[in-house]
C-alpha positions as CSV (number, residue, x, y, z in Angstrom):
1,X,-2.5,-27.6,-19.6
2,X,-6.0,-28.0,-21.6
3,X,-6.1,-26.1,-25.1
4,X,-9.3,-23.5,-24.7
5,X,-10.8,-24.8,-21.5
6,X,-14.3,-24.2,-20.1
7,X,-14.5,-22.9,-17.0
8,X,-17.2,-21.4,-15.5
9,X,-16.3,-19.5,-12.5
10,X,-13.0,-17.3,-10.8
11,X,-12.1,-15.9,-7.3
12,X,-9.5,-13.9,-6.9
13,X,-7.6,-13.5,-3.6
14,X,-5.1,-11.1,-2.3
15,X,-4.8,-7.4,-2.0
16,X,-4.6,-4.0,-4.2
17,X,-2.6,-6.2,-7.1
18,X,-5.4,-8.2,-7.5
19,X,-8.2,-5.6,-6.4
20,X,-6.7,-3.6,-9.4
21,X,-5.1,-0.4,-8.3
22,X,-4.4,1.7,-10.3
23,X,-6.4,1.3,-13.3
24,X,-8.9,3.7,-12.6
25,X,-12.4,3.8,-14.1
26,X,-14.2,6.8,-14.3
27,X,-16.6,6.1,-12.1
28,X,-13.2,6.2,-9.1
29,X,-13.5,2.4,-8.7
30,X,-10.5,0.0,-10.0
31,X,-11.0,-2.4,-12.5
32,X,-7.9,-4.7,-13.0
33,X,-6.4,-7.8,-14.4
34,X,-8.9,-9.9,-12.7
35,X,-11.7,-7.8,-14.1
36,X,-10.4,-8.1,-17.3
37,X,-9.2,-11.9,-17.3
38,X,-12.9,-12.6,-16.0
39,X,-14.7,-10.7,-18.9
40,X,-12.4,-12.6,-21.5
41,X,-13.8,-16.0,-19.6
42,X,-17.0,-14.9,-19.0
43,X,-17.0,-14.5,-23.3
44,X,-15.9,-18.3,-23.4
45,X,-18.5,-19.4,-20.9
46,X,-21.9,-18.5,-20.8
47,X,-23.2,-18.2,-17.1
48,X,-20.1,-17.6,-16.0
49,X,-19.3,-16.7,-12.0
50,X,-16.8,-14.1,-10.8
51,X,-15.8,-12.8,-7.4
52,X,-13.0,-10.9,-6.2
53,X,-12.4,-10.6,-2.0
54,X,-9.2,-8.6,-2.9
55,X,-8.9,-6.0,-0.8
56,X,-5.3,-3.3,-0.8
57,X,-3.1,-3.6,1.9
58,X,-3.7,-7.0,3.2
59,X,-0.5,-8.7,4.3
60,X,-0.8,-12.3,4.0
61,X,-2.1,-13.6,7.2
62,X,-4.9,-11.3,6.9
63,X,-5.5,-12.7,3.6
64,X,-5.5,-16.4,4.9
65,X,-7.6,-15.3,8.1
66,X,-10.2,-13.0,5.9
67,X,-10.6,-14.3,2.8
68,X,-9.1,-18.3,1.8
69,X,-11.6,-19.9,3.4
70,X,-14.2,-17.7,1.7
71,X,-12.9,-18.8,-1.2
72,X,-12.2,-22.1,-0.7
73,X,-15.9,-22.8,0.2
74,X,-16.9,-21.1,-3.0
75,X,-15.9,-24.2,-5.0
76,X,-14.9,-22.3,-7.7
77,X,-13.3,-23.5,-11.1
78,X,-10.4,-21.4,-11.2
79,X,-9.0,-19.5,-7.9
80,X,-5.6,-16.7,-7.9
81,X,-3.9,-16.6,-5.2
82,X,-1.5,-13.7,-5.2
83,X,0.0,-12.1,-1.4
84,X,2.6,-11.9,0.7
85,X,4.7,-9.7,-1.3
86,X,3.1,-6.3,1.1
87,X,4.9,-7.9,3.8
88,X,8.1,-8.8,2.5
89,X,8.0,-4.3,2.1
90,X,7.5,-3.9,5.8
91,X,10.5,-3.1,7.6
92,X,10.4,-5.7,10.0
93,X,9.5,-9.3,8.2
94,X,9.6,-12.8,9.3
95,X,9.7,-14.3,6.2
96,X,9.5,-17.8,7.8
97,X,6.2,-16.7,9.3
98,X,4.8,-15.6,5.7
99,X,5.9,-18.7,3.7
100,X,4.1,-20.7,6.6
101,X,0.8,-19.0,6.1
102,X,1.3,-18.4,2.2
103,X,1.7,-22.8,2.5
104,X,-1.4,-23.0,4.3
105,X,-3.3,-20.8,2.0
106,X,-2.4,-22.9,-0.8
107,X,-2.9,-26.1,0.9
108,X,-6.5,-24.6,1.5
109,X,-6.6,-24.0,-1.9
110,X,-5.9,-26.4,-4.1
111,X,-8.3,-29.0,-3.2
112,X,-11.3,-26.6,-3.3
113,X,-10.9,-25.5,-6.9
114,X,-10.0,-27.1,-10.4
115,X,-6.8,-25.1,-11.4
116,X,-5.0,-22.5,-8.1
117,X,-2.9,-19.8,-10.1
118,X,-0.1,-18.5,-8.3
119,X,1.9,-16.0,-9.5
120,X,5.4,-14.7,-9.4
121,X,4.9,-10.5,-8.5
122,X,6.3,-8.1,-11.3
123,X,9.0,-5.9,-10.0
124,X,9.7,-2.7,-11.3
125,X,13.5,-1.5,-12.5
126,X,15.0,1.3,-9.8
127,X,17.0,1.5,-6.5
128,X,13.7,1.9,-4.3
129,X,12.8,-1.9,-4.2
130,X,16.5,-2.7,-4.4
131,X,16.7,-3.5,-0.2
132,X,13.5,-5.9,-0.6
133,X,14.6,-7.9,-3.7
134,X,16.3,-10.6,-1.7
135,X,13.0,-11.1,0.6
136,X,10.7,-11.1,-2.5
137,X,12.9,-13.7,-4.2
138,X,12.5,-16.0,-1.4
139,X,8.4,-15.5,-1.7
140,X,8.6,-16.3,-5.1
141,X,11.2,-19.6,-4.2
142,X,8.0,-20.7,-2.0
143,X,5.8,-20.0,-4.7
144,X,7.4,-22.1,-6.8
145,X,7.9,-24.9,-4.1
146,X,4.1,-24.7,-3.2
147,X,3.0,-25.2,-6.9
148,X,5.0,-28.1,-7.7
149,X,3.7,-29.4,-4.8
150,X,0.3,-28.7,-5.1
151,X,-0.2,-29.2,-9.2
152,X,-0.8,-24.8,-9.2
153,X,0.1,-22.6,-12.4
154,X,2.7,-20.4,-11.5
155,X,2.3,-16.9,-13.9
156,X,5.7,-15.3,-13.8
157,X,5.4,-12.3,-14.1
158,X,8.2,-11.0,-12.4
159,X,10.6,-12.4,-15.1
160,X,9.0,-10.5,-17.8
161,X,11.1,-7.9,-19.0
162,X,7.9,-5.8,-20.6
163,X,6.8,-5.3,-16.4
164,X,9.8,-3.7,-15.3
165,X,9.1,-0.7,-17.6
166,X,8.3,2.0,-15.2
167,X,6.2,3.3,-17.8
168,X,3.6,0.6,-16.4
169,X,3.6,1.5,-13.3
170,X,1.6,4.2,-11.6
171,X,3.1,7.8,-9.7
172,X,2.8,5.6,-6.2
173,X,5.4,3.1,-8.1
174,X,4.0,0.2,-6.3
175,X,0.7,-0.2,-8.5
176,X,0.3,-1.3,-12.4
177,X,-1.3,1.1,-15.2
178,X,-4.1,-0.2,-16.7
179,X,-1.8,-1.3,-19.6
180,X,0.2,-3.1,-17.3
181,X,-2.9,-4.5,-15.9
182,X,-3.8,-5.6,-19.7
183,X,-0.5,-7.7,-19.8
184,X,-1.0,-9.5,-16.6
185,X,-4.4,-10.7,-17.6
186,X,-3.1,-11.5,-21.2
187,X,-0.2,-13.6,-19.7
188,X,-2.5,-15.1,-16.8
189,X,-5.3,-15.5,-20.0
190,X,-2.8,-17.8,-21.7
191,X,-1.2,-19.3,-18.5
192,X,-4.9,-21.3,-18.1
193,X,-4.6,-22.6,-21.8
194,X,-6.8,-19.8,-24.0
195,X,-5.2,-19.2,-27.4
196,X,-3.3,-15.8,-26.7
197,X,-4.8,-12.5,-28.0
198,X,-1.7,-10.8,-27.6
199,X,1.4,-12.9,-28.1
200,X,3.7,-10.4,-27.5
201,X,2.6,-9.0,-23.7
202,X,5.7,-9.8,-22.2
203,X,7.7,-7.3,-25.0
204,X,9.2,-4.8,-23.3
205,X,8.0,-1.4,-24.7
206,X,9.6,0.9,-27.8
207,X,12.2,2.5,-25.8
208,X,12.2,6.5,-25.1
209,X,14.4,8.9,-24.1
210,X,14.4,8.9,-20.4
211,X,12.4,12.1,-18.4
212,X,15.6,15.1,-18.1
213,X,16.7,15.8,-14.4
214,X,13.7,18.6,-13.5
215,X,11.2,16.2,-14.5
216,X,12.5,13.4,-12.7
217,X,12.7,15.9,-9.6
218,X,9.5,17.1,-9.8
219,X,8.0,13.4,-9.9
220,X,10.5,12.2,-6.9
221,X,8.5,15.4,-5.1
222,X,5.1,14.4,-6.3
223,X,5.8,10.7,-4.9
224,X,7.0,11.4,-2.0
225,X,4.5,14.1,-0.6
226,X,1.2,12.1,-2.3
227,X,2.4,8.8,-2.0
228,X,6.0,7.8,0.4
229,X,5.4,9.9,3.2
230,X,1.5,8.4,3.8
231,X,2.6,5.1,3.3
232,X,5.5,6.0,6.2
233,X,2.4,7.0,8.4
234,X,0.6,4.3,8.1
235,X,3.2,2.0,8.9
236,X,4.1,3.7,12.2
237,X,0.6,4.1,13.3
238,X,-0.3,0.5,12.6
239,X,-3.0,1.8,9.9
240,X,-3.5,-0.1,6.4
241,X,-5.1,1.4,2.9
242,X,-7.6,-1.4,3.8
243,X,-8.9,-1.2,7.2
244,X,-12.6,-1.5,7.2
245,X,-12.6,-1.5,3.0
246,X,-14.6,-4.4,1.8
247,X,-14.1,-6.7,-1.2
248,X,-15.2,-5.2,-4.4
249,X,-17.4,-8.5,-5.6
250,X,-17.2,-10.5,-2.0
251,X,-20.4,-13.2,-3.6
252,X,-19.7,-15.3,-6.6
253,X,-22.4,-14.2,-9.3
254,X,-23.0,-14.0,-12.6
255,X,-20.2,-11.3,-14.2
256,X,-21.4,-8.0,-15.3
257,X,-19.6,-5.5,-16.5
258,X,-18.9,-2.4,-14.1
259,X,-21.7,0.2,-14.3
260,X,-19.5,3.3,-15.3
C-alpha cells in the first residue's frame, strides 16, 4: 500500500452503514464515515469526486442489481463495497446465495476502479446479535477470500475492540454514533495509505460504570417500541427502511460539504 496516495475520486456502495445512519446532522440528513473519509481526501486532492448510492436496508442482491454497475461505470479511483451483513439478520438466509452475489459484486468491482475496499462489519458486545454471529463470520470468511483474490483492502473493523463499545452505537443498536462513524473513516483513512490522524481509533473507550437495572430497562423499553417491533413489521410485510429512498449523492461530482 502507497504512503499518502492521490486519489481523486470515491463511491461508496451498500446500505445504511455506508449511507451513515445514525450520525445525524442538524439538518435530519446522515452524514457518515464516507462523508467524512471523502472530506479528508477531497483535502489531499484538489478536484476531488465523491458519490455515495448507499441507500438503508438494501440486502445484497439489491445492492448488486441497483447500484454495482453504477458504480462500476463511474470509473472511480477508490470504490467501498460494504453489504450483505442485512441479510445474514433476516431470519431466513441462504448464505450460499449471498456469498454468490457478494463474489459477483466484487468481481464487478475490482477491475473498474484503482483500489476496492472491503470491509469486515463492526459487531457490537450483547446477546441480541449472539444467534447471527456464526452467519456474519462466514460473510466476513468470503470477504476475506474475495480480497485475496481480487487484490481488495479488507478494513477490519469487526476485530476492533474500540467498536464493540455500545457506547458507539445508536438506541436502534444496529447503527454507529457519529464517534463511531469517526473511527471507521479514521481506520478506513489509514487502510488506503494516509498518515493516520488518530492512531489510536481502534482503543477501546475509558471504561464506565455500566447503566443500573431501571436504566437499562427503560432503554430495552425505548428499543423495542421505537426501534425492534418496526423492524419485526417490516420484515413480515415484505417492507424495507429503503423502498423508494434514493441515494444521497447518486452522480460523482465535485465534494461539497453538506448545506446544514
Amino acid at each position: 500500500m502507497q504512503t499518502n496516495p492521490q486519489y481523486t475520486s470515491l463511491v461508496a456502495v451498500g446500505d445504511s452503514f455506508t449511507e451513515g445512519m445514525s450520525d445525524l446532522l442538524p439538518d435530519g440528513s446522515y452524514r457518515g464515515w464516507a462523508d467524512l473519509l471523502a472530506a479528508r481526501m477531497a483535502a489531499h486532492s484538489p478536484g476531488f469526486r465523491y458519490a455515495n448510492l448507499a441507500v438503508r436496508g438494501k440486502l445484497i442482491g439489491q445492492i448488486v442489481e441497483e447500484q454495482v454497475d453504477v458504480a462500476a461505470a463511474m470509473g472511480a479511483d477508490v470504490i467501498t463495497l460494504v453489504g450483505g451483513l442485512n441479510d445474514t439478520l433476516r431470519p431466513k438466509c441462504d448464505m450460499g446465495r449471498v456469498r454468490g452475489l457478494l463474489t459477483e459484486a466484487v468481481e464487478r468491482l475490482a477491475p473498474a476502479c484503482k483500489q476496492l475496499v472491503l470491509m469486515r462489519s463492526p459487531g457490537r458486545q450483547g446477546p441480541v446479535l449472539e444467534r447471527f454471529r456464526p452467519r456474519m463470520e462466514e460473510l466476513f470468511a468470503c470477504v476475506d477470500e474475495l480480497a485475496a483474490r481480487h487484490g481488495a483492502l479488507v478494513v477490519d473493523l469487526y476485530g476492533a475492540a474500540s467498536l464493540a463499545d455500545p457506547r458507539l452505537w445508536d438506541v436502534d443498536r444496529l447503527h454507529l454514533t457519529a464517534e463511531g462513524h469517526r473511527r471507521v473513516a479514521e481506520a478506513v483513512w489509514q487502510g488506503l495509505g494516509y498518515e493516520a490522524e488518530d492512531p489510536e481509533w481502534h482503543t477501546p473507550m475509558p471504561s464506565a460504570a455500566p447503566p443500573g437495572w431501571v436504566a437499562r430497562r427503560v432503554a430495552d423499553a425505548r428499543f423495542t417500541r421505537q426501534h425492534l417491533l418496526p423492524w419485526i413489521g417490516r420484515r413480515l410485510t415484505g417492507r424495507s427502511s429503503g423502498d423508494g429512498r434514493p441515494a444521497k449523492r447518486p452522480e460523482l461530482l465535485p465534494w461539497e460539504e453538506p448545506s446544514l
